[in-house]
Every structure is written in structure tokens, then in C-alpha cells.
C-alpha positions in Angstrom: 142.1 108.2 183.5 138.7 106.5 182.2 137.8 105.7 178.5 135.4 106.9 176.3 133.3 105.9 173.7 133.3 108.2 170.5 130.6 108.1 167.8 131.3 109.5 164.5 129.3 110.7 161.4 132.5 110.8 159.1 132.7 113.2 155.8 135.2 114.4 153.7 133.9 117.8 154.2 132.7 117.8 157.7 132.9 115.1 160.1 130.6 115.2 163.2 132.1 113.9 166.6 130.6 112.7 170.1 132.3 111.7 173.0 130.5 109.7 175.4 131.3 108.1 178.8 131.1 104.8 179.4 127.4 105.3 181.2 126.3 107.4 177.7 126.7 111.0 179.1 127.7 113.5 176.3 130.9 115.2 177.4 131.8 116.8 174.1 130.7 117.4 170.5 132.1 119.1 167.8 132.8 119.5 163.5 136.0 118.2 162.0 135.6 121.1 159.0 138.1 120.8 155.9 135.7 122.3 153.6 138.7 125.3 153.4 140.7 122.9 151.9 140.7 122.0 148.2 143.2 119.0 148.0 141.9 115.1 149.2 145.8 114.7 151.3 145.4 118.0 153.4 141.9 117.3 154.2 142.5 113.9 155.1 145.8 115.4 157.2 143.3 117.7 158.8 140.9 115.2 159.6 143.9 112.6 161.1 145.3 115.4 163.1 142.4 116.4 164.9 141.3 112.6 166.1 145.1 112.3 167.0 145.1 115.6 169.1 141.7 114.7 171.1 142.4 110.7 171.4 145.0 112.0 174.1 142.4 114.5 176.2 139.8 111.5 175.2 141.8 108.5 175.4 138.8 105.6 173.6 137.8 102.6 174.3 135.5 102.1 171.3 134.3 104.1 168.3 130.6 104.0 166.8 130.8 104.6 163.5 127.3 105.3 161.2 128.3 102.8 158.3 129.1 104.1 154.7 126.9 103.7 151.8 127.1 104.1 148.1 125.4 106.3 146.6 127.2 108.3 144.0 130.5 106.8 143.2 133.2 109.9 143.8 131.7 111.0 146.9 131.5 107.0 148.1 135.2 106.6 147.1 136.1 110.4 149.3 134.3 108.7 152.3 135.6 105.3 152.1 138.7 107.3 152.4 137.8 109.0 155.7 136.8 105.7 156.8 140.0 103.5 156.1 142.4 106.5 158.0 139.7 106.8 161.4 140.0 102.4 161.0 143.3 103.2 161.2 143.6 105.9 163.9 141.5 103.8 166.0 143.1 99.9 165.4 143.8 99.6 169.0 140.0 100.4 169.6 136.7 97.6 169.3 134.4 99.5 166.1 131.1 99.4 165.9 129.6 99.9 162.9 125.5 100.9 162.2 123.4 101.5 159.2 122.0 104.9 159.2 118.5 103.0 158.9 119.3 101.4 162.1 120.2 104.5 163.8 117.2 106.3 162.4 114.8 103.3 163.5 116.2 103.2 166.8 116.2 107.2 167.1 112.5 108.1 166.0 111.1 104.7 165.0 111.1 104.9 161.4 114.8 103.9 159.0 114.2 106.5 156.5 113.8 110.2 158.7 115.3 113.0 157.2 118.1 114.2 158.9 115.9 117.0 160.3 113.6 114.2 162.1 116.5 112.9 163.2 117.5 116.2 164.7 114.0 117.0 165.8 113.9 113.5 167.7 116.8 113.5 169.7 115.9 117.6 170.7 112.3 116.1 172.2 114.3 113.9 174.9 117.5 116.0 175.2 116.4 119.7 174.7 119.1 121.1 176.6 121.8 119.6 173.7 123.0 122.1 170.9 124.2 121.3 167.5 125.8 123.1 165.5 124.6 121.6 162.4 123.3 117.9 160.9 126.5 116.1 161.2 127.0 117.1 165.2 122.9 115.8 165.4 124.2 112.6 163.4 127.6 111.6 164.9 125.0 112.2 168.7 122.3 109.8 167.1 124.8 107.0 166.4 126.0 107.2 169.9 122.4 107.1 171.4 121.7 104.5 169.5 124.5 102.4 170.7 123.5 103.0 174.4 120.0 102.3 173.5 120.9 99.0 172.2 123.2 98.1 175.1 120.7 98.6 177.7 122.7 101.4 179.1 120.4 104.4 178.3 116.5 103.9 178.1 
């Protein structure tokens, strides 16, 4: 059974998720949603459930992460929280952590795109792909830009 790499764009409310293979083909992308739930515990139990679920179809070898950043202090703390349970989830697993800046520069050439321009870029080389909405378009630019700086995809 091979490895994967996963790259995440992690929120409270909706969590975008890329699995990758090793040679930075796109096997499967989807939306952890909680925005149903109310309560900080059941969408964190939501959010833990669903990475344990697919980590045994998916079994990974290392998880991109886009980093956090603080920006308005209760929606920094909710995301810090999504952060330390996928740290968790994933111990066993080498994490890589990038700015968003970094992924942006590396994705369209300029660290402050809108998450449109992000969108937009990564539809000009991969048309075929289809997101469902700015987090899918984010967790599949912080893949890319892991392969990109690797070497493994030009």
C-alpha cells in the first residue's frame, strides 16, 4: 500500500483537503464542513473523525499544512484549535508548514492574491480540476506549492 502526502487549508468551519501521491498527482479533494454544528467539541469531533476515517483509505506520509495567522483573536484561537488536534492526528507524520504568502508567491507570483487569483491561477495550468469552493482551491495550492518547491512538479 503507498503513502500519500495530504495538504490542508484547516478551519473551524470548513477545512479543505488534498491528497496527493508521492509524484504530486491529485487523487482526491474534498470539504471537512461543521458549519451545522454550533458547539467548538462536536466540530472539532467532526473534524478528528473524518481525518481518522480517510488516514486508513489514505494512509500519509506527510501533511502540508498552510500556517495559521492572527488576525482577529477568537477566530485565531478556533483555528489554533483545528491545528493542535490535525498535529495531533498526524504525530507519526513529517509536517510541513507554509505561509499563505509563500504559497501565493509560489502559485501566481505575487504573496498577497486574493483567494480568487489564487483559484484563477491554479485553473490556467490545471483546467480540468474542480473545486468546490476557496478552501478545496487553498488546501490544492499548498500542495502544489510543496511539489513546486521539491522539484517534483515544474
Amino acid at each position: 500500500m503507498g503513502k500519500y502526502i495530504y495538504a490542508l487549508d484547516l478551519s473551524q468551519n470548513s477545512s479543505g483537503v488534498c491528497i496527493f501521491t508521492n509524484d504530486g498527482k491529485l487523487i482526491r479533494m474534498f470539504t471537512i464542513d461543521t458549519n451545522g454544528e454550533k458547539e467548538t467539541k462536536l466540530k472539532l469531533r467532526m473534524i478528528g473523525d473524518e481525518f481518522v476515517k480517510i488516514m486508513k483509505e489514505y494512509p500519509p506520509e506527510k501533511v502540508i499544512i498552510e500556517q495559521g495567522f492572527t488576525l482577529y483573536n477568537p477566530s485565531t484561537q478556533a483555528i489554533f484549535r483545528v491545528h493542535g488536534l490535525v498535529n495531533y492526528l498526524f504525530s507519526e507524520q513529517e509536517q510541513i508548514y507554509y505561509p499563505a504568502s509563500t504559497v501565493k508567491k509560489i502559485i501566481g507570483g505575487k504573496g498577497n492574491m486574493t483567494k480568487e487569483e489564487v483559484h484563477d491561477a491554479i485553473l490556467k495550468k490545471y483546467p480540468k480540476l474542480k473545486f468546490k469552493n476557496f478552501d478545496e482551491s487553498d488546501a490544492c495550492a499548498v500542495g502544489l506549492t510543496y511539489f513546486l518547491k521539491q522539484g517534483i512538479i515544474k
